[in-house]
mmCIF file as gemmi writes it, N, C-alpha and C atoms, coordinates in Angstrom:
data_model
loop_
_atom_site.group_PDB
_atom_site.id
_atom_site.type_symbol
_atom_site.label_atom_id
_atom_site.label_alt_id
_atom_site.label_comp_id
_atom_site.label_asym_id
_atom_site.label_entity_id
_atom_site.label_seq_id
_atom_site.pdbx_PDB_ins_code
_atom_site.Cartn_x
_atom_site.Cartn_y
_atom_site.Cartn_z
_atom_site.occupancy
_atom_site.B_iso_or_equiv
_atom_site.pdbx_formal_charge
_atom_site.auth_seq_id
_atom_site.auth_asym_id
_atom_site.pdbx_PDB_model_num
ATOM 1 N N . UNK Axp A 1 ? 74.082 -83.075 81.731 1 0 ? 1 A 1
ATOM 2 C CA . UNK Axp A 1 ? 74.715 -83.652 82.87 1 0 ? 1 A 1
ATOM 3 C C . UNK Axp A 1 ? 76.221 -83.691 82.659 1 0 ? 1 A 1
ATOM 4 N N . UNK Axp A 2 ? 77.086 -83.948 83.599 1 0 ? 2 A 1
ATOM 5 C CA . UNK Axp A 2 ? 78.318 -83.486 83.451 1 0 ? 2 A 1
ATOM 6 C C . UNK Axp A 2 ? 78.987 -85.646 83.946 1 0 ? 2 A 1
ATOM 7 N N . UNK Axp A 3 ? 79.679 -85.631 82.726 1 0 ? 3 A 1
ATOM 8 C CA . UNK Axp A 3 ? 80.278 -86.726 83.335 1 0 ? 3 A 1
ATOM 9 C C . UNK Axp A 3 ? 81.619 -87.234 83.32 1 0 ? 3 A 1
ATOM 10 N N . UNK Axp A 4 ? 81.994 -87.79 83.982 1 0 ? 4 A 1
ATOM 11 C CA . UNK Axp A 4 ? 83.742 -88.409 84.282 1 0 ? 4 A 1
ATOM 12 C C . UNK Axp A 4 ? 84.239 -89.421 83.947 1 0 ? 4 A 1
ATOM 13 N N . UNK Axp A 5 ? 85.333 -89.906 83.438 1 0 ? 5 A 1
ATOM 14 C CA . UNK Axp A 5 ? 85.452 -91.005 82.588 1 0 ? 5 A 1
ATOM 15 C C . UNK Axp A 5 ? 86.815 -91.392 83.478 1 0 ? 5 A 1
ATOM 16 N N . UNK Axp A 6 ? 86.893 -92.327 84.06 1 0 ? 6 A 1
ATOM 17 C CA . UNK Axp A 6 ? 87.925 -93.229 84.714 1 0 ? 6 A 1
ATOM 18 C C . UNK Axp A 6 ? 88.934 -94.168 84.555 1 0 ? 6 A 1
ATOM 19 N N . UNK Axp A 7 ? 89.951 -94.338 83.636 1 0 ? 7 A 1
ATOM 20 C CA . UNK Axp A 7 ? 90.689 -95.248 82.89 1 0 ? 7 A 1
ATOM 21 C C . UNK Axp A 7 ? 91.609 -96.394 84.154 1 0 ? 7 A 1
ATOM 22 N N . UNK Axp A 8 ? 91.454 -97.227 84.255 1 0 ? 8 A 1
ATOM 23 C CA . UNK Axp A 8 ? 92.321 -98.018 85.568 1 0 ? 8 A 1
ATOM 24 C C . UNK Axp A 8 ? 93.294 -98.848 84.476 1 0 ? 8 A 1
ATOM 25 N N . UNK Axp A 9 ? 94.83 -98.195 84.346 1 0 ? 9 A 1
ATOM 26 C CA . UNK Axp A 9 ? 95.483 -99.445 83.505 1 0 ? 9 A 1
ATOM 27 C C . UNK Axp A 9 ? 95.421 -100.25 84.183 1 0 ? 9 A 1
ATOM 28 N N . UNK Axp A 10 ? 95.777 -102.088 83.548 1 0 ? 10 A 1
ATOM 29 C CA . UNK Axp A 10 ? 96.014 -103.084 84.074 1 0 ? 10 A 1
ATOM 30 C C . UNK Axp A 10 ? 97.321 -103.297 83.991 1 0 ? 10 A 1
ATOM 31 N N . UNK Axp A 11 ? 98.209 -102.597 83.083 1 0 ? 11 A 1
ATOM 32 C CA . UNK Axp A 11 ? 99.139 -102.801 83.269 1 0 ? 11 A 1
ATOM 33 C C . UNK Axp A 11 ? 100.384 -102.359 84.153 1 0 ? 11 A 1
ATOM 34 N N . UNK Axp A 12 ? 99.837 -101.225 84.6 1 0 ? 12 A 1
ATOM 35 C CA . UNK Axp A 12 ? 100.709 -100.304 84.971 1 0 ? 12 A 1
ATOM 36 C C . UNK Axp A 12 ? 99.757 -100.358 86.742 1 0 ? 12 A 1
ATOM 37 N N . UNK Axp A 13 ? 98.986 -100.186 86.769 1 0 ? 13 A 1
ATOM 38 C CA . UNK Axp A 13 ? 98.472 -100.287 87.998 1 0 ? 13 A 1
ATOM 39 C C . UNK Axp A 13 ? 98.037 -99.098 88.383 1 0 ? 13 A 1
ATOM 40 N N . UNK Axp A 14 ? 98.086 -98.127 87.434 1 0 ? 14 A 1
ATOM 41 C CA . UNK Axp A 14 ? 97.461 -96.646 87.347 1 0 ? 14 A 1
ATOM 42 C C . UNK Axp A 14 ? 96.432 -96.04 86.893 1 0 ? 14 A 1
ATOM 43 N N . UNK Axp A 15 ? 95.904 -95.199 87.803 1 0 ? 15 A 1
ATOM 44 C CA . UNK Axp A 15 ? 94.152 -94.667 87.344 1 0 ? 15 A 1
ATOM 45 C C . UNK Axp A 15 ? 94.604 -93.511 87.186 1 0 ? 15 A 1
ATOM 46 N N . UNK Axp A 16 ? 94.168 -93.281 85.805 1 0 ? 16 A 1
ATOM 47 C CA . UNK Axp A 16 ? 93.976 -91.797 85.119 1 0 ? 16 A 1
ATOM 48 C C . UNK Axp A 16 ? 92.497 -90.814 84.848 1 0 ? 16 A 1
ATOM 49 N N . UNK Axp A 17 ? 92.078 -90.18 85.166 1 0 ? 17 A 1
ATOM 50 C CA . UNK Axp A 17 ? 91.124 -89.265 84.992 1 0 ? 17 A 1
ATOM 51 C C . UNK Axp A 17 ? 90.863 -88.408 84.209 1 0 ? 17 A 1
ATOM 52 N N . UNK Axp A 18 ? 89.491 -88.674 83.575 1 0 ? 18 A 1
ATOM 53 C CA . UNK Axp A 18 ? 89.735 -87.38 81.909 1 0 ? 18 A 1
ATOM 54 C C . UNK Axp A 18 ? 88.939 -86.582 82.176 1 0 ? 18 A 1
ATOM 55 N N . UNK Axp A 19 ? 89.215 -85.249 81.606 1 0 ? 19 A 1
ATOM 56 C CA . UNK Axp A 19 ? 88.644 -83.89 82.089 1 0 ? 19 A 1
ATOM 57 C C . UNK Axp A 19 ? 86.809 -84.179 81.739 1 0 ? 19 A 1
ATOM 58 N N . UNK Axp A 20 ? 86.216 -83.495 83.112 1 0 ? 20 A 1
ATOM 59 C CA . UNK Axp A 20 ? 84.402 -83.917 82.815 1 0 ? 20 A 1
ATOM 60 C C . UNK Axp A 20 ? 84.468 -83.469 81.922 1 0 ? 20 A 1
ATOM 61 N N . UNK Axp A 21 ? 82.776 -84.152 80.639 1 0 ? 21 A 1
ATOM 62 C CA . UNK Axp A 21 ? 82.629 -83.343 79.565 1 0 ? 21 A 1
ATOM 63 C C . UNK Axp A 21 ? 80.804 -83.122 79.9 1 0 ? 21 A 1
ATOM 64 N N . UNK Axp A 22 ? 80.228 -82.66 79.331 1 0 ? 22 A 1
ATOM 65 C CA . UNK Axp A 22 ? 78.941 -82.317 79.422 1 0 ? 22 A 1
ATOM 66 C C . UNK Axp A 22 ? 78.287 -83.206 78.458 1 0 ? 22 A 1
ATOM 67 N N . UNK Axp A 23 ? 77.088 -84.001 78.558 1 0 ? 23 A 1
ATOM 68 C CA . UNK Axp A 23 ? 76.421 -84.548 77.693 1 0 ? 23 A 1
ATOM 69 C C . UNK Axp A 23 ? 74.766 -83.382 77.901 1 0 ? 23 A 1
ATOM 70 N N . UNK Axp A 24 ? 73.914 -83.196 76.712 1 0 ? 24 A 1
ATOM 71 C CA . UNK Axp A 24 ? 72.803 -82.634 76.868 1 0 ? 24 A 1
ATOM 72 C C . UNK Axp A 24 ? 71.939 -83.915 76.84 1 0 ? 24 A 1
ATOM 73 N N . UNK Axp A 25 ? 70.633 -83.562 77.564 1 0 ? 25 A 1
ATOM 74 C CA . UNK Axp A 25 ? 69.543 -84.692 77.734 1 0 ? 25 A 1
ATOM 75 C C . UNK Axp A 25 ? 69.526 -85.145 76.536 1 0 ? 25 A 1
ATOM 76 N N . UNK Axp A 26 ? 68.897 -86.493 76.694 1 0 ? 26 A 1
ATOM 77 C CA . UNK Axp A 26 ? 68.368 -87.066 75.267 1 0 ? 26 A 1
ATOM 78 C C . UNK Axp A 26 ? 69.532 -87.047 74.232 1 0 ? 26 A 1
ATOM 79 N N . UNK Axp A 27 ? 70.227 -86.684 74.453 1 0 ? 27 A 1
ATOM 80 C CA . UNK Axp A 27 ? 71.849 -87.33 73.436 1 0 ? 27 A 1
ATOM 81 C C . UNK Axp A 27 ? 72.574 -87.989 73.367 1 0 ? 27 A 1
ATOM 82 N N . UNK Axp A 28 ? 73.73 -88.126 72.318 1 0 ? 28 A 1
ATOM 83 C CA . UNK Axp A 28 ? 74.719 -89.329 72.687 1 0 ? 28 A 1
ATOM 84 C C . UNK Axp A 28 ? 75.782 -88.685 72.472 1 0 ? 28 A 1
ATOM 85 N N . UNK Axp A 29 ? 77.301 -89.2 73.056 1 0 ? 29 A 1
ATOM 86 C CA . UNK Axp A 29 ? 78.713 -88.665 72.756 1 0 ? 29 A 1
ATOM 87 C C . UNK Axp A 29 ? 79.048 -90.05 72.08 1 0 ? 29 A 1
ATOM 88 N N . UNK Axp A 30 ? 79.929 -89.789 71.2 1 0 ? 30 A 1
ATOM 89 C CA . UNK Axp A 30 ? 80.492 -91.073 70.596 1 0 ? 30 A 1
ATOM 90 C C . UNK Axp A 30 ? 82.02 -90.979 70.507 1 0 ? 30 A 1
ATOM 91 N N . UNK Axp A 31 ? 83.153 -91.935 71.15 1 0 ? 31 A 1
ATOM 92 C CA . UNK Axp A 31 ? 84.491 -91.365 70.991 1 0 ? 31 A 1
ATOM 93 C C . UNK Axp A 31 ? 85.187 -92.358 69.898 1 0 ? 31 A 1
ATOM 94 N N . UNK Axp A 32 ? 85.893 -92.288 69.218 1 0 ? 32 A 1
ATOM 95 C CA . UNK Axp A 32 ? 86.852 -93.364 68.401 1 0 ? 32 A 1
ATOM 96 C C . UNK Axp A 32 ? 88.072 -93.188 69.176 1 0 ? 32 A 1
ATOM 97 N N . UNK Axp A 33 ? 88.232 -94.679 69.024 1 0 ? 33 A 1
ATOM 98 C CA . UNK Axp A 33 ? 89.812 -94.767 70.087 1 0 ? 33 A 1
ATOM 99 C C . UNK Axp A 33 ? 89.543 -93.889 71.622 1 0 ? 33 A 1
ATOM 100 N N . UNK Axp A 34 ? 89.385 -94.509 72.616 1 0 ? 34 A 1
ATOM 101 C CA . UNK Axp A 34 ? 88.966 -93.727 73.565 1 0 ? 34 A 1
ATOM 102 C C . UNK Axp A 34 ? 90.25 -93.491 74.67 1 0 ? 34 A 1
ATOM 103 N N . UNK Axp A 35 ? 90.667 -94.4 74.712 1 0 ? 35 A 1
ATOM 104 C CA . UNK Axp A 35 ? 92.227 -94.632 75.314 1 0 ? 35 A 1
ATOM 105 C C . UNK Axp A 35 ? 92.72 -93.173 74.543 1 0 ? 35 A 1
ATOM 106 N N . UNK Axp A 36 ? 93.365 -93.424 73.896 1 0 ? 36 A 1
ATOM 107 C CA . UNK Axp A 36 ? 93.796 -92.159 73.17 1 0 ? 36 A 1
ATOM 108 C C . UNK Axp A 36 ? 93.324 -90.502 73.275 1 0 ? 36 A 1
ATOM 109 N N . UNK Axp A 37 ? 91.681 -90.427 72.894 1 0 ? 37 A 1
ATOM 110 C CA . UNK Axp A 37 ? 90.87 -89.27 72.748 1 0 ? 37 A 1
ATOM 111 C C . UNK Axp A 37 ? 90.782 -88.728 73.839 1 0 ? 37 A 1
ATOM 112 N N . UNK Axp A 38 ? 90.142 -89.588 75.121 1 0 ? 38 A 1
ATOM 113 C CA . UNK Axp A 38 ? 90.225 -88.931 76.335 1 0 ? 38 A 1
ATOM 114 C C . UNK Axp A 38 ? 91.4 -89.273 77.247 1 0 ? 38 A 1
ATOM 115 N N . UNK Axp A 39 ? 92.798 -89.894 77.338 1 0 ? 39 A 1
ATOM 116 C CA . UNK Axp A 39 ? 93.42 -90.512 78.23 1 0 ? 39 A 1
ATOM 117 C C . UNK Axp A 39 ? 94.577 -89.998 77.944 1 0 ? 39 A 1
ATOM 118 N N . UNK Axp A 40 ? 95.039 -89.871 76.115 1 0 ? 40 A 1
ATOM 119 C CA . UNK Axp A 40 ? 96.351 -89.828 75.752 1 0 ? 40 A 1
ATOM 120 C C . UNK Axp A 40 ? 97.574 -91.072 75.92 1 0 ? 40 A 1
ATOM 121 N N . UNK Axp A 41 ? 96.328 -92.12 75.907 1 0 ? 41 A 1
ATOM 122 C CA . UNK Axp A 41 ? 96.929 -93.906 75.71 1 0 ? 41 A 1
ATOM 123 C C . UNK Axp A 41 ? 97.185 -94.32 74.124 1 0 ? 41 A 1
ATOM 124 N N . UNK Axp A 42 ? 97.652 -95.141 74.241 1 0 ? 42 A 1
ATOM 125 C CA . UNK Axp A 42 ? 97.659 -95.852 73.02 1 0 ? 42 A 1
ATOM 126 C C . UNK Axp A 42 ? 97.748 -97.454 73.054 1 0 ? 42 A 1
ATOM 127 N N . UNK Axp A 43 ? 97.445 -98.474 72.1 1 0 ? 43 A 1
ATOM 128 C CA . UNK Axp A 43 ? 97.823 -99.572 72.559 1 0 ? 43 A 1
ATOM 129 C C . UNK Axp A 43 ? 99.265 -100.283 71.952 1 0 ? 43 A 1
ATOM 130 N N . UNK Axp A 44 ? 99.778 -99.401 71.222 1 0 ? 44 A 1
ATOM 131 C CA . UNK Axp A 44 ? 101.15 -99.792 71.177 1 0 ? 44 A 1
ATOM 132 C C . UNK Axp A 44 ? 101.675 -99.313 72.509 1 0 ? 44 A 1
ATOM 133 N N . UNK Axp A 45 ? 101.37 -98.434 73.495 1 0 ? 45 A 1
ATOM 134 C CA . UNK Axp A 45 ? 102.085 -98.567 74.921 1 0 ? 45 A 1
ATOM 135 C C . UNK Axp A 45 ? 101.627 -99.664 75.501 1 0 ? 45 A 1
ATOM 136 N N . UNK Axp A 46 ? 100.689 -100.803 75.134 1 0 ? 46 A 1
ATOM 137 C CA . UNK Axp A 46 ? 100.457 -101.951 75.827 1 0 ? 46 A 1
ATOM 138 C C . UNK Axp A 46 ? 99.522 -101.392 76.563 1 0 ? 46 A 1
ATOM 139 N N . UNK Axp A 47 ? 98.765 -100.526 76.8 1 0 ? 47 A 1
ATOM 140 C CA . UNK Axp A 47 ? 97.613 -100.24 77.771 1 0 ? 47 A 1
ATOM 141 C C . UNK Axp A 47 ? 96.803 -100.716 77.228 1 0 ? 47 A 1
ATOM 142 N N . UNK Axp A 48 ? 96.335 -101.098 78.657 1 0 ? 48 A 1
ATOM 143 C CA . UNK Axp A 48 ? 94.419 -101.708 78.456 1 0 ? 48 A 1
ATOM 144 C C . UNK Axp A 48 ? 93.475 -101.573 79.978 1 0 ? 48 A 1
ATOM 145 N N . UNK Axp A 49 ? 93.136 -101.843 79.772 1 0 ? 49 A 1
ATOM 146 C CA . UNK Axp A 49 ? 91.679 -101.89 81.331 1 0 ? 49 A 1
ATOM 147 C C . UNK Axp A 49 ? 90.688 -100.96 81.008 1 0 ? 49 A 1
ATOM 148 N N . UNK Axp A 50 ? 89.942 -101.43 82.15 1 0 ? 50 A 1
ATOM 149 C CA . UNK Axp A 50 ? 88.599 -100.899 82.182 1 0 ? 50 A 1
ATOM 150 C C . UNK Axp A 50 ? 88.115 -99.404 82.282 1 0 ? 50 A 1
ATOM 151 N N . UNK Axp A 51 ? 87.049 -98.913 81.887 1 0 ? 51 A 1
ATOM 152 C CA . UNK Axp A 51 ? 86.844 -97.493 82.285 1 0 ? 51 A 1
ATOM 153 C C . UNK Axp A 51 ? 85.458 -97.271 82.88 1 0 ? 51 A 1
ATOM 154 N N . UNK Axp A 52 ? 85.208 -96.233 84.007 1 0 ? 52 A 1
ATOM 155 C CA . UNK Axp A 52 ? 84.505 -95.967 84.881 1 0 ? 52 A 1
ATOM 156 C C . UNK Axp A 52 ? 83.906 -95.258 84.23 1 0 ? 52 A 1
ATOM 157 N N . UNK Axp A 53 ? 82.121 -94.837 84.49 1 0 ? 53 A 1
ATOM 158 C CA . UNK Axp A 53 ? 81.972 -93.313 83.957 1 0 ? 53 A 1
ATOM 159 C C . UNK Axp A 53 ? 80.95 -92.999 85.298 1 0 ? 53 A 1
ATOM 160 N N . UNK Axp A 54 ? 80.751 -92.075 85.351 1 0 ? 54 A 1
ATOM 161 C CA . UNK Axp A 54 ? 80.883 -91.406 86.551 1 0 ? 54 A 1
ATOM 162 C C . UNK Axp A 54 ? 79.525 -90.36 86.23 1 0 ? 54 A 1
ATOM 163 N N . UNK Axp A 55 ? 78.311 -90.329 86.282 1 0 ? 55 A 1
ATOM 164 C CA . UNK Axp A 55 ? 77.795 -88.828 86.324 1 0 ? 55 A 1
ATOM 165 C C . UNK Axp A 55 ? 76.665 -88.36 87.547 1 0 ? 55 A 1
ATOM 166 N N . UNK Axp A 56 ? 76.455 -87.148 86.997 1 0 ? 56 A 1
ATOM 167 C CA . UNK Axp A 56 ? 75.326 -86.42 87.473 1 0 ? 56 A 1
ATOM 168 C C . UNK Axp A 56 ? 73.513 -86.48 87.525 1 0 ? 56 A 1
ATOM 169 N N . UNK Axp A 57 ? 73.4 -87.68 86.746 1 0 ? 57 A 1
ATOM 170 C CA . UNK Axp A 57 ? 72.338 -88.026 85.746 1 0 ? 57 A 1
ATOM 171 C C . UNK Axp A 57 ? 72.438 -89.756 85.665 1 0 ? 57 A 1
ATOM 172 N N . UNK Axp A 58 ? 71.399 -90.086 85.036 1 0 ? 58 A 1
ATOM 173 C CA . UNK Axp A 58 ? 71.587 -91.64 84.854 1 0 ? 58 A 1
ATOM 174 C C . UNK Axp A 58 ? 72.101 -91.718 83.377 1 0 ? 58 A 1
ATOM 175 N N . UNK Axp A 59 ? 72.56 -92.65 83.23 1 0 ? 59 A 1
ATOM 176 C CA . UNK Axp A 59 ? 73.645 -92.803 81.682 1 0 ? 59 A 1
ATOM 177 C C . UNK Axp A 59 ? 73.376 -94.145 81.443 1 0 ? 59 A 1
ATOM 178 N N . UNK Axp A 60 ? 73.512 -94.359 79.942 1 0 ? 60 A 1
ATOM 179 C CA . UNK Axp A 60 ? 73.889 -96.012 79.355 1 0 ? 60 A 1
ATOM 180 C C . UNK Axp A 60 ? 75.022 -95.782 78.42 1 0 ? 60 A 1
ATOM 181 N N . UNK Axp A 61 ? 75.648 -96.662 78.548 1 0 ? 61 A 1
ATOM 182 C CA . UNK Axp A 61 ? 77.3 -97.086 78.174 1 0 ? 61 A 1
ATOM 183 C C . UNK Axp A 61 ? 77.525 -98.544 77.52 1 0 ? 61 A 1
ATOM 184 N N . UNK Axp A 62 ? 77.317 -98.037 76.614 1 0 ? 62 A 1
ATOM 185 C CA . UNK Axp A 62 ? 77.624 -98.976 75.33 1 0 ? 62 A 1
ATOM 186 C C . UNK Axp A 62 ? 79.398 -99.166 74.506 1 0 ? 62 A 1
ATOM 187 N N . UNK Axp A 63 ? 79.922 -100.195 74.746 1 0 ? 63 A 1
ATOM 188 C CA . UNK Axp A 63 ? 81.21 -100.67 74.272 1 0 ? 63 A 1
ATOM 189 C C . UNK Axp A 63 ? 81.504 -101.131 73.32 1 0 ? 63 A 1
ATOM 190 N N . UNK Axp A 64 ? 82.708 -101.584 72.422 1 0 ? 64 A 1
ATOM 191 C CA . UNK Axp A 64 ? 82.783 -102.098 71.276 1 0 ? 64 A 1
ATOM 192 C C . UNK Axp A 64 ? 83.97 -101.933 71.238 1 0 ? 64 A 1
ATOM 193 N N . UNK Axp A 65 ? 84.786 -103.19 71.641 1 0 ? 65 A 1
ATOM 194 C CA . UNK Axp A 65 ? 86.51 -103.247 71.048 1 0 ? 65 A 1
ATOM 195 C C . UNK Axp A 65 ? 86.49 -103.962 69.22 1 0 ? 65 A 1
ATOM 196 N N . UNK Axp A 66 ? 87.637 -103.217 69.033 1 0 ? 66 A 1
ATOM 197 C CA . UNK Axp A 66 ? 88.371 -103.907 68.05 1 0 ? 66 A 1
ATOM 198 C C . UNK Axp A 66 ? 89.99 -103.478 67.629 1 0 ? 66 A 1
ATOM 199 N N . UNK Axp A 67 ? 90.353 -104.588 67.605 1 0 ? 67 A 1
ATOM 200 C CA . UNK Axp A 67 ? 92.081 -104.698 67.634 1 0 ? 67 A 1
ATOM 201 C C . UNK Axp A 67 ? 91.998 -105.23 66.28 1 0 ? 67 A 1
């Protein structure tokens, strides 16, 4: 399935969009630093907010901050 990942800063008041990636059935993608990997954020620019994901397929989306 093909899916879309939606970044909405809170700070800035801007939604950024990361290029679809493909997941295969029955798998998982795992990103470190995701701001960064898919967005080209960082949190020394003070970005933060939420992210959308978007697919073709049904998905589960599992989170985990740490600062």
């Amino acid at each position: 399935m093909t899916v879309t990942a939606t970044f909405y800063d809170q700070r800035t008041s801007t939604t950024f969009s990361a290029s679809p990636f493909q997941i295969a059935a029955r798998s998982q993608v795992a990103f470190d630093n995701i701001l960064q990997s898919l967005f080209g954020k960082t949190l020394s620019q003070a970005t933060y907010g939420p992210i959308r994901f978007d697919s073709t397929g049904s998905i589960l989306v599992a989170a985990n901050v740490n600062m």
